[in-house]
CHARMM internal coordinates of N, CA and C (Angstrom, degrees):
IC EDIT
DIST 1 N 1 CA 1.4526
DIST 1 CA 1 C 1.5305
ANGL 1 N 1 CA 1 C 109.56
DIST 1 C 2 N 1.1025
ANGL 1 CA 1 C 2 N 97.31
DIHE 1 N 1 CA 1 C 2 N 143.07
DIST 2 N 2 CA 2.1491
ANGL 1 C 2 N 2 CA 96.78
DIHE 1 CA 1 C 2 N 2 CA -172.74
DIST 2 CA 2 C 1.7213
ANGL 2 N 2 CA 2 C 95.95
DIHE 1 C 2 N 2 CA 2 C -92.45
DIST 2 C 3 N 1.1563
ANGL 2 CA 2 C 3 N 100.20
DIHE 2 N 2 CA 2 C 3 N 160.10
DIST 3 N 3 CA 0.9864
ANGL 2 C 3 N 3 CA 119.05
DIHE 2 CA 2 C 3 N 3 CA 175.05
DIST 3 CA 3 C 1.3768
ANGL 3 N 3 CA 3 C 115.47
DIHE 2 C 3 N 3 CA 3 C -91.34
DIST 3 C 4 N 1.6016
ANGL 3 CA 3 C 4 N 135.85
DIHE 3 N 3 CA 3 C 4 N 156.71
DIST 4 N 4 CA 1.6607
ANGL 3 C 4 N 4 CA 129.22
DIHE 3 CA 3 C 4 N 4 CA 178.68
DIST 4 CA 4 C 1.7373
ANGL 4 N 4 CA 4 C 103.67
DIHE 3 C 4 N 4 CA 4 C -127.99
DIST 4 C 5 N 1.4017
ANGL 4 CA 4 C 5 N 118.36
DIHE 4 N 4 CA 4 C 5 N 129.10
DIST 5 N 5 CA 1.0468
ANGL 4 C 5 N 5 CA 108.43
DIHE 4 CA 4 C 5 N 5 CA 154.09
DIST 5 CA 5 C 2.0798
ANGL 5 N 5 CA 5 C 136.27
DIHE 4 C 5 N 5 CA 5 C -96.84
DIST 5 C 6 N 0.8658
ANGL 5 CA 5 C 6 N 96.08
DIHE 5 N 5 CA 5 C 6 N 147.94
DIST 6 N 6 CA 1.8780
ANGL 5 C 6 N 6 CA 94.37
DIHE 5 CA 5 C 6 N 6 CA 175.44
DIST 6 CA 6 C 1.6434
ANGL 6 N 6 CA 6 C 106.88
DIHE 5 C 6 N 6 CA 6 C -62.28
DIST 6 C 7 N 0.7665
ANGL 6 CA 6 C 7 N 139.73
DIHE 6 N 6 CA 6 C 7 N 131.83
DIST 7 N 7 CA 1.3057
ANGL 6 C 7 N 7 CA 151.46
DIHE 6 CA 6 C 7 N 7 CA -176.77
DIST 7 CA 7 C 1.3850
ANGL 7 N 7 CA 7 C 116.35
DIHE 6 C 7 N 7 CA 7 C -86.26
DIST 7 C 8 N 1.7750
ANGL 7 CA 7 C 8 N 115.86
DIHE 7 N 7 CA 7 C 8 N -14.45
DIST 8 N 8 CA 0.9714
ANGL 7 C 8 N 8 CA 117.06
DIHE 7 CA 7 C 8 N 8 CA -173.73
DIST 8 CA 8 C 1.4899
ANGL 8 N 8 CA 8 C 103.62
DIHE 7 C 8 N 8 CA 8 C -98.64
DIST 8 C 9 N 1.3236
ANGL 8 CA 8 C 9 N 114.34
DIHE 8 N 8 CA 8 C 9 N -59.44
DIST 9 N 9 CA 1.7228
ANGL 8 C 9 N 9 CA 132.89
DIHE 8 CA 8 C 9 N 9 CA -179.48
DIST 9 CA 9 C 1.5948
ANGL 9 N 9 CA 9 C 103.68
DIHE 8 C 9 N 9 CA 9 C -66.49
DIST 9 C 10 N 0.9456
ANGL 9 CA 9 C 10 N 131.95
DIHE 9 N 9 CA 9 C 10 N -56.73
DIST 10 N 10 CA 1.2824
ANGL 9 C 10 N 10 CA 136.65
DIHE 9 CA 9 C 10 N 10 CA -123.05
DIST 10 CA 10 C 1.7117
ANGL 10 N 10 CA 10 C 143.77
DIHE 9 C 10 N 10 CA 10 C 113.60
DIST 10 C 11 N 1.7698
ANGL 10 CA 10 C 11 N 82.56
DIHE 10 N 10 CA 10 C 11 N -39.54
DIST 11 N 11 CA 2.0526
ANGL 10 C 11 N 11 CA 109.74
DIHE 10 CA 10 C 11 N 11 CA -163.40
DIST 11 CA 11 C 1.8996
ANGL 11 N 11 CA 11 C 90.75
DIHE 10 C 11 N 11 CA 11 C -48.13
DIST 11 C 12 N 1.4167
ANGL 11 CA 11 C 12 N 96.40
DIHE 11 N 11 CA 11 C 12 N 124.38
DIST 12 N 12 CA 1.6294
ANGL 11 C 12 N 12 CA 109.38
DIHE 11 CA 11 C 12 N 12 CA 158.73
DIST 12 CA 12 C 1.7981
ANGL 12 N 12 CA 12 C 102.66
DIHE 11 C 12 N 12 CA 12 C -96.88
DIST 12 C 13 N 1.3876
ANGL 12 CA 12 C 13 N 100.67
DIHE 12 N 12 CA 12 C 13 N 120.20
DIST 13 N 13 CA 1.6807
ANGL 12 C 13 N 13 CA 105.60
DIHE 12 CA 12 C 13 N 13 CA 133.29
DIST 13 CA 13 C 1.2320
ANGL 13 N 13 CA 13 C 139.29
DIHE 12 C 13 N 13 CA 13 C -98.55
DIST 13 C 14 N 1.5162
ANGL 13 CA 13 C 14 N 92.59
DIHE 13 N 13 CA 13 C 14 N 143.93
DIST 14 N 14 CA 1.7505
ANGL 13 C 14 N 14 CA 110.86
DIHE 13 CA 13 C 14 N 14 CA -169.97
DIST 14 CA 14 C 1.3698
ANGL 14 N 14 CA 14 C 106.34
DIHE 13 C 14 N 14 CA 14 C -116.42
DIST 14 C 15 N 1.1322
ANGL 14 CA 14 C 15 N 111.50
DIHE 14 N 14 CA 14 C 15 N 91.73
DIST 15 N 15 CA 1.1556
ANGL 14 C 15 N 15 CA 113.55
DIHE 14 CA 14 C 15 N 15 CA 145.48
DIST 15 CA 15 C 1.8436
ANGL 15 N 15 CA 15 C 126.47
DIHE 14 C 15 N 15 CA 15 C -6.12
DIST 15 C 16 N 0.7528
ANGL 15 CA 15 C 16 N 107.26
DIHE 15 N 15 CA 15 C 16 N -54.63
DIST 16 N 16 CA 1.4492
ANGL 15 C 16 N 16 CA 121.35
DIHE 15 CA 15 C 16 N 16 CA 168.01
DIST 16 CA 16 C 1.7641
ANGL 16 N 16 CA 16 C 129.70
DIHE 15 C 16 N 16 CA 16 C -33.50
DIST 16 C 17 N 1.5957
ANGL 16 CA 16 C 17 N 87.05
DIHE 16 N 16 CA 16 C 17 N -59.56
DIST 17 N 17 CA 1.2552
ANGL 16 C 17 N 17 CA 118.32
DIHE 16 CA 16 C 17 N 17 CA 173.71
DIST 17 CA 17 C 1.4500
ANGL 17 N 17 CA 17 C 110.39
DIHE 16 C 17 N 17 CA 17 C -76.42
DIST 17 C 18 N 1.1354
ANGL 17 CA 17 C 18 N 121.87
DIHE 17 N 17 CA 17 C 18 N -70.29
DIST 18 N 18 CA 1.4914
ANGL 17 C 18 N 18 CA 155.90
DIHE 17 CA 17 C 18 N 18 CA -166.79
DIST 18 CA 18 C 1.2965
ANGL 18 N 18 CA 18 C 114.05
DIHE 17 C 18 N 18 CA 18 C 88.23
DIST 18 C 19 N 1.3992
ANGL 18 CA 18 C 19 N 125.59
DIHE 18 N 18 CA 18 C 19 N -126.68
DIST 19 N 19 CA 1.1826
ANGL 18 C 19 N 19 CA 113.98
DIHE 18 CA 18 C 19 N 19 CA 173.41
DIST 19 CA 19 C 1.9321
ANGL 19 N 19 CA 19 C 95.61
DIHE 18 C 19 N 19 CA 19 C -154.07
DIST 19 C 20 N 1.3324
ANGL 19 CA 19 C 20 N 114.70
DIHE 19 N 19 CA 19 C 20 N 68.68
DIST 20 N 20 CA 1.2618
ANGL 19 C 20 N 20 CA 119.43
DIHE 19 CA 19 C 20 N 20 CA 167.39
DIST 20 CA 20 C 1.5369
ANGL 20 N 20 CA 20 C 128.42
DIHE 19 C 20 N 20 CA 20 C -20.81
DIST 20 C 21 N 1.8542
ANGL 20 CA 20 C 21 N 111.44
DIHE 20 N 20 CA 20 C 21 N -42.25
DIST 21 N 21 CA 1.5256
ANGL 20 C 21 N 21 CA 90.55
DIHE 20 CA 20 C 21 N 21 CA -146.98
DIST 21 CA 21 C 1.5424
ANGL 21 N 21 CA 21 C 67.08
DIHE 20 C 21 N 21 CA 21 C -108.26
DIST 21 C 22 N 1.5210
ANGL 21 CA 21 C 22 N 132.08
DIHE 21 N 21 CA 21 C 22 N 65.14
DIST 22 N 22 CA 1.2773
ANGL 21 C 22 N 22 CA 114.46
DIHE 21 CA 21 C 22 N 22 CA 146.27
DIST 22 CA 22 C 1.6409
ANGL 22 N 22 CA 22 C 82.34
DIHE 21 C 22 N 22 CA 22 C -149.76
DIST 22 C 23 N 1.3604
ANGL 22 CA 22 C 23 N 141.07
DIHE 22 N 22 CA 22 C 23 N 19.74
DIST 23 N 23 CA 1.3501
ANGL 22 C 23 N 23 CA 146.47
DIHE 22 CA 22 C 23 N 23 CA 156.28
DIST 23 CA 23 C 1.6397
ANGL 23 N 23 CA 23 C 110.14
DIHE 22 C 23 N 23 CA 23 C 92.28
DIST 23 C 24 N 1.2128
ANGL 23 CA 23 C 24 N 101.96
DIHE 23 N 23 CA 23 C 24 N 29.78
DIST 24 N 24 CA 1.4420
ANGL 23 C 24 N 24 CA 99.69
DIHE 23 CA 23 C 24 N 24 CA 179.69
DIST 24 CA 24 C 1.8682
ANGL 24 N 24 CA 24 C 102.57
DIHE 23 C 24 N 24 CA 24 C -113.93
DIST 24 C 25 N 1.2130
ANGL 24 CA 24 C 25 N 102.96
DIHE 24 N 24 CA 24 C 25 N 99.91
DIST 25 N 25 CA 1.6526
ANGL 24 C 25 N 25 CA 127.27
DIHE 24 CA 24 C 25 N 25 CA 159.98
DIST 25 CA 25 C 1.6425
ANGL 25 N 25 CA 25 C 108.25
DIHE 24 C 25 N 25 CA 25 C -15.24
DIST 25 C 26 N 1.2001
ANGL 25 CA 25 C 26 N 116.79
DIHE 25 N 25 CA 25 C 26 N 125.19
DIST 26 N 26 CA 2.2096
ANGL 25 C 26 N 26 CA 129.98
DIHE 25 CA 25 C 26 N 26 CA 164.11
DIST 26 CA 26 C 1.7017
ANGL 26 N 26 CA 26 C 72.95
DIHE 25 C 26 N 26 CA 26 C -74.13
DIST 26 C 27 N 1.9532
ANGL 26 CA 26 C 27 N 74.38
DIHE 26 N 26 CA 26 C 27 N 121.11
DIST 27 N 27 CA 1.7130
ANGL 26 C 27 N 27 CA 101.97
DIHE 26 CA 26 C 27 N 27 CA 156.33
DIST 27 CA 27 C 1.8769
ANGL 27 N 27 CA 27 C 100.24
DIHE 26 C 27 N 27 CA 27 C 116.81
DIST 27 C 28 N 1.1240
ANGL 27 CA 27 C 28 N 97.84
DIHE 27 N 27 CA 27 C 28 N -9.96
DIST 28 N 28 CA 1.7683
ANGL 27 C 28 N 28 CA 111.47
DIHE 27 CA 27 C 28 N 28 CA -163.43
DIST 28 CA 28 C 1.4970
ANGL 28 N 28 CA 28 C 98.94
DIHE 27 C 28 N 28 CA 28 C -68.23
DIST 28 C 29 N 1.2678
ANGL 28 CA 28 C 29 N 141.40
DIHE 28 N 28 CA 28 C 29 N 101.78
DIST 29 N 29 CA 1.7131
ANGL 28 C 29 N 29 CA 133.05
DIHE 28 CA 28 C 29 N 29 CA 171.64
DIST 29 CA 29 C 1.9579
ANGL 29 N 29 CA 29 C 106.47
DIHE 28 C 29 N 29 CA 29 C -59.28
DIST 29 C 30 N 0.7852
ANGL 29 CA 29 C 30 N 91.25
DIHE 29 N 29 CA 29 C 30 N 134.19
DIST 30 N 30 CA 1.4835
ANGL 29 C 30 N 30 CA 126.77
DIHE 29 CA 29 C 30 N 30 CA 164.03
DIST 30 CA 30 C 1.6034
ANGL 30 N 30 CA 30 C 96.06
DIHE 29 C 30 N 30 CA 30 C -17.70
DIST 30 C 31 N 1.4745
ANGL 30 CA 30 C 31 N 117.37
DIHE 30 N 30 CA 30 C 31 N -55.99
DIST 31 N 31 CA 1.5684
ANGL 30 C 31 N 31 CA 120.02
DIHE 30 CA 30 C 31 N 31 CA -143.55
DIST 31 CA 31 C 1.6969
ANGL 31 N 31 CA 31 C 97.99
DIHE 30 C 31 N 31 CA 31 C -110.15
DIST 31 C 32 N 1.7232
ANGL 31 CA 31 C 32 N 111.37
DIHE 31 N 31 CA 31 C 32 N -0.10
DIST 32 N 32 CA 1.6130
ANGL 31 C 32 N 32 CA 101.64
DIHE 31 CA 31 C 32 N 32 CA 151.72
DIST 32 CA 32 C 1.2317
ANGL 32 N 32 CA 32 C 121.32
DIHE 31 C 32 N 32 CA 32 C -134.27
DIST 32 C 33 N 1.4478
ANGL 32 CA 32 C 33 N 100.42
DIHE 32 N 32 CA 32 C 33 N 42.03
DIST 33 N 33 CA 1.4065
ANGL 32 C 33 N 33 CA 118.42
DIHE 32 CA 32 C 33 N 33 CA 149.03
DIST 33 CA 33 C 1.5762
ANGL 33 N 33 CA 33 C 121.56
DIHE 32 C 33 N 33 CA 33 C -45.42
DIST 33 C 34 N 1.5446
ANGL 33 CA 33 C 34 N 143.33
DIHE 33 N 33 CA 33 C 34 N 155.07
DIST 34 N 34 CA 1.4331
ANGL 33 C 34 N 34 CA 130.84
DIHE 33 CA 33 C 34 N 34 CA 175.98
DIST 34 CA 34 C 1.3758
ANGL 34 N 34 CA 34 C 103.41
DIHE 33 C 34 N 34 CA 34 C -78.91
DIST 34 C 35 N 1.3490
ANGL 34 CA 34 C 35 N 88.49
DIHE 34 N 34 CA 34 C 35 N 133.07
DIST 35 N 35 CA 1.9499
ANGL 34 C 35 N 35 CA 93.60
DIHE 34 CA 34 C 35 N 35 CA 175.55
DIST 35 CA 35 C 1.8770
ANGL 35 N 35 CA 35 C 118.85
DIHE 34 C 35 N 35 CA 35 C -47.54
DIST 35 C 36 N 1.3463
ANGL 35 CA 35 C 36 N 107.67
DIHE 35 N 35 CA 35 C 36 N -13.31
DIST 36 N 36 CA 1.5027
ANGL 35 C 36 N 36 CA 116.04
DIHE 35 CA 35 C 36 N 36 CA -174.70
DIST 36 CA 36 C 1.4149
ANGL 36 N 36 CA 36 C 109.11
DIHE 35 C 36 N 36 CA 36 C -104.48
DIST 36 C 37 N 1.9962
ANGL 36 CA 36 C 37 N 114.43
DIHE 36 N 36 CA 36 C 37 N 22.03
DIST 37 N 37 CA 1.4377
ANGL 36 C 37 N 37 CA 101.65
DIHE 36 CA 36 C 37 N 37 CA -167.22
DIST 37 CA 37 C 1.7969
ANGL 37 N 37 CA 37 C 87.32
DIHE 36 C 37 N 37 CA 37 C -93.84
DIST 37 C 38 N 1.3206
ANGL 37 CA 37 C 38 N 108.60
DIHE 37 N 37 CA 37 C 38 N 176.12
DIST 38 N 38 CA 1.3378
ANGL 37 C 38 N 38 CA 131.77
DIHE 37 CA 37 C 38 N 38 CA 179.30
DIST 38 CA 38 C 1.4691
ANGL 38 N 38 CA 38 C 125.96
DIHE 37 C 38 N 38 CA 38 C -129.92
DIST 38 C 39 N 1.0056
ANGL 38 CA 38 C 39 N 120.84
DIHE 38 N 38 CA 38 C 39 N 143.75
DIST 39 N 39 CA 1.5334
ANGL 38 C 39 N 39 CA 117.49
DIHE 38 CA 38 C 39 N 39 CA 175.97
DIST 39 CA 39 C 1.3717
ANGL 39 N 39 CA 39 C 106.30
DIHE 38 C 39 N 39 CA 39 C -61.92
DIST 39 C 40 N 1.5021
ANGL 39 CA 39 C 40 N 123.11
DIHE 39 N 39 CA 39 C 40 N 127.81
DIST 40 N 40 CA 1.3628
ANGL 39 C 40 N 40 CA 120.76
DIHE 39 CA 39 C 40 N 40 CA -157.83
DIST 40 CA 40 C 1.7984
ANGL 40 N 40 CA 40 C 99.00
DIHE 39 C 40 N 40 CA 40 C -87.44
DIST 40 C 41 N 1.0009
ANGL 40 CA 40 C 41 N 124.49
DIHE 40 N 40 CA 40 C 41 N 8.55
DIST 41 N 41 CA 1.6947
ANGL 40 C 41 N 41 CA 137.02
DIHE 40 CA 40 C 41 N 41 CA -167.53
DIST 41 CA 41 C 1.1750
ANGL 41 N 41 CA 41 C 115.89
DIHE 40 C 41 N 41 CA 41 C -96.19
DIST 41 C 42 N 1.9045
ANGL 41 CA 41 C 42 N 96.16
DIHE 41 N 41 CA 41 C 42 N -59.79
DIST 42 N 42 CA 1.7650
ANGL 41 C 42 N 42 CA 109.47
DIHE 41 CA 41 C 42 N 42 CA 172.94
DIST 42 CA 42 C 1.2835
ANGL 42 N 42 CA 42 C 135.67
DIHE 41 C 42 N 42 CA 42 C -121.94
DIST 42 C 43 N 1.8116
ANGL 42 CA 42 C 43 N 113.32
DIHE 42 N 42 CA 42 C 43 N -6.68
DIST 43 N 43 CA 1.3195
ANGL 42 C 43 N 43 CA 133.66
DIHE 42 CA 42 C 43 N 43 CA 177.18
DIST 43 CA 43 C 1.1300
ANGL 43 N 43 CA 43 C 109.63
DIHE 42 C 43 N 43 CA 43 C 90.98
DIST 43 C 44 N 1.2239
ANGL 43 CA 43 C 44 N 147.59
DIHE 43 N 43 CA 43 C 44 N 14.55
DIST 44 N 44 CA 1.6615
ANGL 43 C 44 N 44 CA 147.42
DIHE 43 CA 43 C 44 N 44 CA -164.22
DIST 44 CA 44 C 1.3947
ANGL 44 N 44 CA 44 C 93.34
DIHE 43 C 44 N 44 CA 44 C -98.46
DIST 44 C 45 N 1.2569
ANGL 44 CA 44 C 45 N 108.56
DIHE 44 N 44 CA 44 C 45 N 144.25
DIST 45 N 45 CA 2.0038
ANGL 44 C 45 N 45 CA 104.78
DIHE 44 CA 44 C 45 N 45 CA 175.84
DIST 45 CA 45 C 1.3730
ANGL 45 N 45 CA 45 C 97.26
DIHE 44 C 45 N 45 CA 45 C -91.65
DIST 45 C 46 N 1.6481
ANGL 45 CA 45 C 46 N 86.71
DIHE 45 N 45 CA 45 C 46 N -175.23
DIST 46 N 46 CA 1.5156
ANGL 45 C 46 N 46 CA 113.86
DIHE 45 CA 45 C 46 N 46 CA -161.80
DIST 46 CA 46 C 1.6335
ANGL 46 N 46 CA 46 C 117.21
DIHE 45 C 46 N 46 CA 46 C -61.77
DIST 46 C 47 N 2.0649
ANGL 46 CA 46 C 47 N 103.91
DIHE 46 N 46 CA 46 C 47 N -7.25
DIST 47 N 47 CA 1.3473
ANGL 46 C 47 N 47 CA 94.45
DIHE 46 CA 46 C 47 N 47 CA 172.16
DIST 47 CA 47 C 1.3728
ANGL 47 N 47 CA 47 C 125.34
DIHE 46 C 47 N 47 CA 47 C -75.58
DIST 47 C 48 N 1.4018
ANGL 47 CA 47 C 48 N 113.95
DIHE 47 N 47 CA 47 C 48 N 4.47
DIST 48 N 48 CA 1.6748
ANGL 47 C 48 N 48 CA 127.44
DIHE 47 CA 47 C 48 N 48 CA -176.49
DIST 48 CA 48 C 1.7096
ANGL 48 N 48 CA 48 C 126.39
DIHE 47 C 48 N 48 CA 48 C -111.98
DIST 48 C 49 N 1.5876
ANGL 48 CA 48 C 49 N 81.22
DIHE 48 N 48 CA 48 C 49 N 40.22
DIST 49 N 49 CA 1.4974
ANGL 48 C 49 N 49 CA 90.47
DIHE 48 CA 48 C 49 N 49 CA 174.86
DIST 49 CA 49 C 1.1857
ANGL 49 N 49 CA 49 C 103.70
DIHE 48 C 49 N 49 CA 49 C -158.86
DIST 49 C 50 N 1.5205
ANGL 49 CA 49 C 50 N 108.83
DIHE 49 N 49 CA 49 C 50 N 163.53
DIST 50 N 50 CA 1.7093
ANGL 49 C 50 N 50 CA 113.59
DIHE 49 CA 49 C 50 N 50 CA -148.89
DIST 50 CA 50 C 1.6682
ANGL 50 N 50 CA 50 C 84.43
DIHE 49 C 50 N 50 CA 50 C -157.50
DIST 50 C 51 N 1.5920
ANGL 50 CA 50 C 51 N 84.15
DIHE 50 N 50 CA 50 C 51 N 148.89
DIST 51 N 51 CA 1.9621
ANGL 50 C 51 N 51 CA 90.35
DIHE 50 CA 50 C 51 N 51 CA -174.15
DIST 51 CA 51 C 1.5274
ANGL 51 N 51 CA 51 C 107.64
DIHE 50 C 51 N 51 CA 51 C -69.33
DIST 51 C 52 N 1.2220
ANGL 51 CA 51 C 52 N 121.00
DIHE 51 N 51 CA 51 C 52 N 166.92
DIST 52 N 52 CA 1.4493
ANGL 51 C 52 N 52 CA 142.98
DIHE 51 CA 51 C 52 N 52 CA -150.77
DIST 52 CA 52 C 1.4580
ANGL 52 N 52 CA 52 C 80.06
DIHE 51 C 52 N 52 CA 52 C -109.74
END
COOR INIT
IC SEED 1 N 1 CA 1 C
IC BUILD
């Protein structure tokens, strides 16, 4: 699974990990993430990030 970074912050998601303390399950891909998730760092959605 690739990883995505925010373009604005920096913040990489990993898939891997996921991102728990906003309820998103390790193992979760990038691209079925909820369209209303946010970069948990800076708030920009998922249109502001581009694969690693």
């Amino acid at each position: 699974m690739e990883k995505w970074v925010c373009i604005v912050c920096g913040y990489t998601y990993d898939p891997e990990a996921g991102d728990p303390d906003n309820g998103i399950e390790p193992g979760t891909p990038f691209e079925e993430l909820p369209i209303d998730w946010v970069c948990p760092d800076c708030g920009v959605g998922k249109d502001m990030f581009e694969q690693e």
